[in-house]
Legacy VTK file of the C-alpha trace (Angstrom):
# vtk DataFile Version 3.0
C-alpha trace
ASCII
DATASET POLYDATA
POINTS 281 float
-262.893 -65.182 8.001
-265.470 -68.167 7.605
-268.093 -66.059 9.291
-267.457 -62.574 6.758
-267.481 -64.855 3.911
-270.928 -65.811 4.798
-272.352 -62.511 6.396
-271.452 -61.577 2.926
-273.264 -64.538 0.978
-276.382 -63.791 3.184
-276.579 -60.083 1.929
-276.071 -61.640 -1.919
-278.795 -64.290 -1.346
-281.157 -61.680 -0.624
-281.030 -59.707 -3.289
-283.244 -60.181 -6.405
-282.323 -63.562 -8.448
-281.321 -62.375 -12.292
-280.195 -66.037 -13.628
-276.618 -65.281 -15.204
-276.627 -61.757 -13.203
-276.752 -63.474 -10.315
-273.707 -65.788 -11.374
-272.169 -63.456 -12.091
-272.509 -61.308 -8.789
-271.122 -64.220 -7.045
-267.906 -65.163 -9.444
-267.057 -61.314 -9.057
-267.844 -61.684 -5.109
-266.069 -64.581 -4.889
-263.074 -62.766 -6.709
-262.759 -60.230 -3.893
-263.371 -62.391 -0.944
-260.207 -64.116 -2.389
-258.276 -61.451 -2.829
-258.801 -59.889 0.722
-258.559 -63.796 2.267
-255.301 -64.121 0.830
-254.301 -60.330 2.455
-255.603 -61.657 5.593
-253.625 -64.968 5.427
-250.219 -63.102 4.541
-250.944 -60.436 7.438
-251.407 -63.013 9.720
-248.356 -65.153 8.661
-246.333 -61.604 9.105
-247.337 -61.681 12.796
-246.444 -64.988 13.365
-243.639 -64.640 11.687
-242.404 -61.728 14.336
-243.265 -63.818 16.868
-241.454 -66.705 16.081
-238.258 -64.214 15.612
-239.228 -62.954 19.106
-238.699 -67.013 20.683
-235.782 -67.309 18.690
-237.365 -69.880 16.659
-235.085 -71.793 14.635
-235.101 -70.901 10.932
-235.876 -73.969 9.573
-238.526 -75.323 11.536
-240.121 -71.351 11.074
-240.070 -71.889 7.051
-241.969 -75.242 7.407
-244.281 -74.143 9.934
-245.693 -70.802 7.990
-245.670 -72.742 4.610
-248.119 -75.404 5.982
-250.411 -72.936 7.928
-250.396 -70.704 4.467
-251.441 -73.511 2.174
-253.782 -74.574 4.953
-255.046 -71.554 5.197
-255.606 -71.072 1.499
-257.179 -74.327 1.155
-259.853 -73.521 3.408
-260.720 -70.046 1.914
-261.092 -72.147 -1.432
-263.484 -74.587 0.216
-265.232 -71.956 1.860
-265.668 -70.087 -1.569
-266.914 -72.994 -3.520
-268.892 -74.427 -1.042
-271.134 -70.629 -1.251
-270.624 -70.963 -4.629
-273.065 -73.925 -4.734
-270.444 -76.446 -5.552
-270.029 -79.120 -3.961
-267.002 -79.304 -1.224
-266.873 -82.739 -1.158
-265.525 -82.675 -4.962
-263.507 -79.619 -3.968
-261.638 -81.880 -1.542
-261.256 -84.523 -3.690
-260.041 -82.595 -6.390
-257.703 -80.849 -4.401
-256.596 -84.240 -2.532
-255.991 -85.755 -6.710
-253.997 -82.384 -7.677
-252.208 -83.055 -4.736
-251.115 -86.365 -5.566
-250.406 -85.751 -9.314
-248.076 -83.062 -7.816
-246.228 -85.394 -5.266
-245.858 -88.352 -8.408
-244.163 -85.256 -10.249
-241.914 -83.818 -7.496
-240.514 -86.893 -5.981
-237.573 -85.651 -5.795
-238.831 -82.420 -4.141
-240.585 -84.362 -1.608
-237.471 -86.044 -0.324
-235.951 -82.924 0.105
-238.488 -81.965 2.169
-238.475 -84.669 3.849
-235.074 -84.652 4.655
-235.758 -80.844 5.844
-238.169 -82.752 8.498
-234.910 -84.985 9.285
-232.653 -82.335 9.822
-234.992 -79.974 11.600
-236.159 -82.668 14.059
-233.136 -84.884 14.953
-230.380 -81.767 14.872
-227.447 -83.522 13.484
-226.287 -79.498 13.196
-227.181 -76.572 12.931
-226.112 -72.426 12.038
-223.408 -72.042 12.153
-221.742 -75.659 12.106
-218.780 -76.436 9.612
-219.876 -79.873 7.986
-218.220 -82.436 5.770
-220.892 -84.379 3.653
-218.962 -87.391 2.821
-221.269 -88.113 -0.506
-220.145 -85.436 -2.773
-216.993 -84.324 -0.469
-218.836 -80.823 -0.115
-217.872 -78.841 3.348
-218.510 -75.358 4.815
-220.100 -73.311 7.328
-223.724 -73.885 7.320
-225.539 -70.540 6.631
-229.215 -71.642 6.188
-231.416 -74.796 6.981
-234.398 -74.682 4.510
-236.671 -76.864 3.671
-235.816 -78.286 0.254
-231.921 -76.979 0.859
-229.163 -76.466 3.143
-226.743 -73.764 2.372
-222.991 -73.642 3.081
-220.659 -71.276 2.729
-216.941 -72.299 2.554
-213.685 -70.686 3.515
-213.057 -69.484 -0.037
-216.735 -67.556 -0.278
-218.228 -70.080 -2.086
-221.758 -70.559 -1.480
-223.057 -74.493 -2.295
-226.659 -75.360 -1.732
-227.020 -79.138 -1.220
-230.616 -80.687 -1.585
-231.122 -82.022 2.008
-232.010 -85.832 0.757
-228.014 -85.554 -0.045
-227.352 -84.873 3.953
-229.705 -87.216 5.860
-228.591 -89.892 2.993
-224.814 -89.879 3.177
-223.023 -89.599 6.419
-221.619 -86.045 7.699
-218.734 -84.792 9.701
-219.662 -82.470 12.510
-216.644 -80.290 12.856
-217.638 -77.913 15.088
-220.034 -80.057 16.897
-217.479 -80.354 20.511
-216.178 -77.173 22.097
-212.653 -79.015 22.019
-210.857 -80.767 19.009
-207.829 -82.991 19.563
-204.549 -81.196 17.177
-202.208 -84.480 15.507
-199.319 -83.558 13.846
-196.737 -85.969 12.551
-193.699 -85.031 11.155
-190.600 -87.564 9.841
-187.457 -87.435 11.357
-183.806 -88.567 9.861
-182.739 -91.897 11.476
-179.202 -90.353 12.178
-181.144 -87.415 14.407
-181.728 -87.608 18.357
-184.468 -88.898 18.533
-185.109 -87.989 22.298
-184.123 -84.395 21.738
-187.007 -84.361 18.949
-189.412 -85.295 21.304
-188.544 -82.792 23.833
-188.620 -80.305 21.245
-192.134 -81.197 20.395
-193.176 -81.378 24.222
-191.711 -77.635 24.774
-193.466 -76.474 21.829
-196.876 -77.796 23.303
-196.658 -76.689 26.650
-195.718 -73.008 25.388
-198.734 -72.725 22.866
-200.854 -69.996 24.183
-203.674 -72.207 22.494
-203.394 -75.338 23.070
-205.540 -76.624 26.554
-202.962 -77.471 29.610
-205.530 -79.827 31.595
-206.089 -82.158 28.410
-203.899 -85.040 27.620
-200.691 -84.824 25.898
-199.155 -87.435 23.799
-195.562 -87.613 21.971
-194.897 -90.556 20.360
-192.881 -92.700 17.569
-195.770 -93.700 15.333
-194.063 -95.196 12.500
-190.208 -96.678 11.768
-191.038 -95.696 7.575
-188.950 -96.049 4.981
-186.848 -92.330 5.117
-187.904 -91.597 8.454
-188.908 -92.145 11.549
-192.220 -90.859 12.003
-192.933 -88.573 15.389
-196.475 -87.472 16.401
-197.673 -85.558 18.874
-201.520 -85.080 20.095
-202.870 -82.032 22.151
-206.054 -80.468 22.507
-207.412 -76.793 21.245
-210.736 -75.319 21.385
-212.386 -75.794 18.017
-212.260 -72.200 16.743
-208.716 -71.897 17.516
-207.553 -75.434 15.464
-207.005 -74.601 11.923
-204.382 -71.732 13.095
-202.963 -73.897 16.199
-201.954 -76.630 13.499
-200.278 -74.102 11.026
-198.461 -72.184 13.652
-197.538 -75.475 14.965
-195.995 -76.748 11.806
-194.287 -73.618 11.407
-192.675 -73.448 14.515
-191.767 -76.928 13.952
-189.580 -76.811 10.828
-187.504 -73.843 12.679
-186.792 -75.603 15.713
-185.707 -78.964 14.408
-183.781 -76.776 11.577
-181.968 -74.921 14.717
-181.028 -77.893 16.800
-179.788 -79.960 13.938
-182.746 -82.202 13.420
-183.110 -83.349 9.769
-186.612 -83.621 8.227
-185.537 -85.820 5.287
-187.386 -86.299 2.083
-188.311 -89.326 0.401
-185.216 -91.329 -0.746
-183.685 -94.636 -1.711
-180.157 -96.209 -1.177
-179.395 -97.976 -4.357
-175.937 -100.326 -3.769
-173.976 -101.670 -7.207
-173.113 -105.081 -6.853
-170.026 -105.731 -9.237
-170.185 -108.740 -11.379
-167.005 -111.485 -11.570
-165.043 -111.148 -14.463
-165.953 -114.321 -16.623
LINES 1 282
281 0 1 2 3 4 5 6 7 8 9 10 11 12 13 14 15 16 17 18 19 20 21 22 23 24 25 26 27 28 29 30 31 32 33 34 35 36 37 38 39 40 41 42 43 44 45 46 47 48 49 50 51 52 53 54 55 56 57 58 59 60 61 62 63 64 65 66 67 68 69 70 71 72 73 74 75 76 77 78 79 80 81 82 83 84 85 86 87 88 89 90 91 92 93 94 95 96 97 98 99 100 101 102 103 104 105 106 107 108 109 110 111 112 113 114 115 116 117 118 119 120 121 122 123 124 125 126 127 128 129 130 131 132 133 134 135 136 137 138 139 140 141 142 143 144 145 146 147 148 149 150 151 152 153 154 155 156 157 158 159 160 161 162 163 164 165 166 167 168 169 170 171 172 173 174 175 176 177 178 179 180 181 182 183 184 185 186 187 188 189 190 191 192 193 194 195 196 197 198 199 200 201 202 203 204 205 206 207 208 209 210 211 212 213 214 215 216 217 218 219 220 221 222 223 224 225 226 227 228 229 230 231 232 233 234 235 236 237 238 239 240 241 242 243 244 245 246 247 248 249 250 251 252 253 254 255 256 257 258 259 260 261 262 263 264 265 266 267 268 269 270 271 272 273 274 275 276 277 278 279 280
């Protein structure tokens, strides 16, 4: 491009000088050479743009990549057009090096975003197609895009939240979906006048018959809590990730029937209250 630019410039400087005609001639040259630099910059950011889709580059570090070798890109065509335009490019660069710091005072905000797009692109802490919790404003979803300046979820109900990314790499986050495997705990009360054994059995059938739920893993059935109403049962079983959210529903479900069948009373909250009569006086 460098070497058109000044193939082009050599023609000009040989042509007869006119004093403002000849400024003129190169403003309007200088006009065109942008405009077919700046086709040549997008055409070439198209190919590497298929490429990159080719090698399954990751969408986020793609963005960041193309947007710094098009500004690059366009930065150089403007030195290389002022420079032949007789000014100086030392200025140019300054210039461009003050703009860009009046812009970065401006857009601090901005540039923590993208900095936290560097974050997130570099150290992974997810990626497509993770659910995530961000703990700072409670938001949680599916991830749909990594950008620079935003991450995108999308959540169960079809609600699509963009979160600056100085919000994720400055608060902590949940990866749901992170482990093939998630552990399933379910705790349910109990009346103290039930069988308590039988409860547990009931709760060990109901594992080992899930079609979801992973034989090999660790099972666990235990009294976590003597509680006010109830004692409290809890039982702990592994699922594969995709399969949790229905697992645990199903589970629950299945639950409430069997302990309803065998006579096993799920009590709500409650209080004895016992009236103490007063002597006569």
């Amino acid at each position: 491009m460098t070497s058109t630019v000044k193939s082009i410039w050599s023609w000009l400087s040989t042509a007869p000088k006119e004093g403002p005609v000849d400024f003129v001639l190169k403003v309007i040259l200088a006009l065109v050479v942008y405009v077919i630099g700046s086709k040549l910059i997008g055409w070439l950011c198209r190919i590497l743009r298929k490429q990159m889709l080719r090698f399954g580059t990751d969408e986020a570090a793609k963005s960041f990549l193309l947007s710094l070798i098009k500004i690059s890109l366009h930065i150089v065509l403007i030195l290389t057009i002022a420079g032949n335009l007789g000014v100086d490019k030392t200025s140019v660069a300054a210039l461009v090096g003050s703009a860009g710091v009046a812009v970065s005072l401006a857009l601090q905000g901005g540039l923590s975003n993208f900095a936290g797009g560097l974050i997130i692109m570099f150290l992974r802490p997810f990626s497509v197609g993770d659910y995530i919790i961000e703990n700072g404003e409670k938001n949680e979803g599916t991830v749909e895009k990594i950008e620079l300046y935003y991450t995108t979820l999308m959540t169960v109900d079809s609600r699509r939240i963009v979160i600056p990314n100085s919000t994720l790499t400055n608060n902590s986050i949940i990866n749901v979906t992170a482990m093939d495997k998630r552990r399933l705990e379910i705790k349910v009360g109990i009346s103290y006048d039930s069988d308590l054994q039988k409860a547990k059995d009931i709760l060990r059938e109901l594992i080992e018959r899930d079609p979801e739920l992973l034989e090999r893993e660790e099972i666990q059935i235990f009294v976590d809590q003597l509680a006010d109403s109830a004692v409290i049962l809890g039982l702990r079983a592994w699922v594969k990730t995709e399969e949790y959210w229905t697992t645990k529903w199903r589970m629950n479900e299945e639950i409430k029937l069997e302990f309803e069948q065998n006579n096993i009373h799920i009590p709500f909250p409650q209080m004895d209250v016992h009236v103490k009569e007063l002597p006569n006086r």
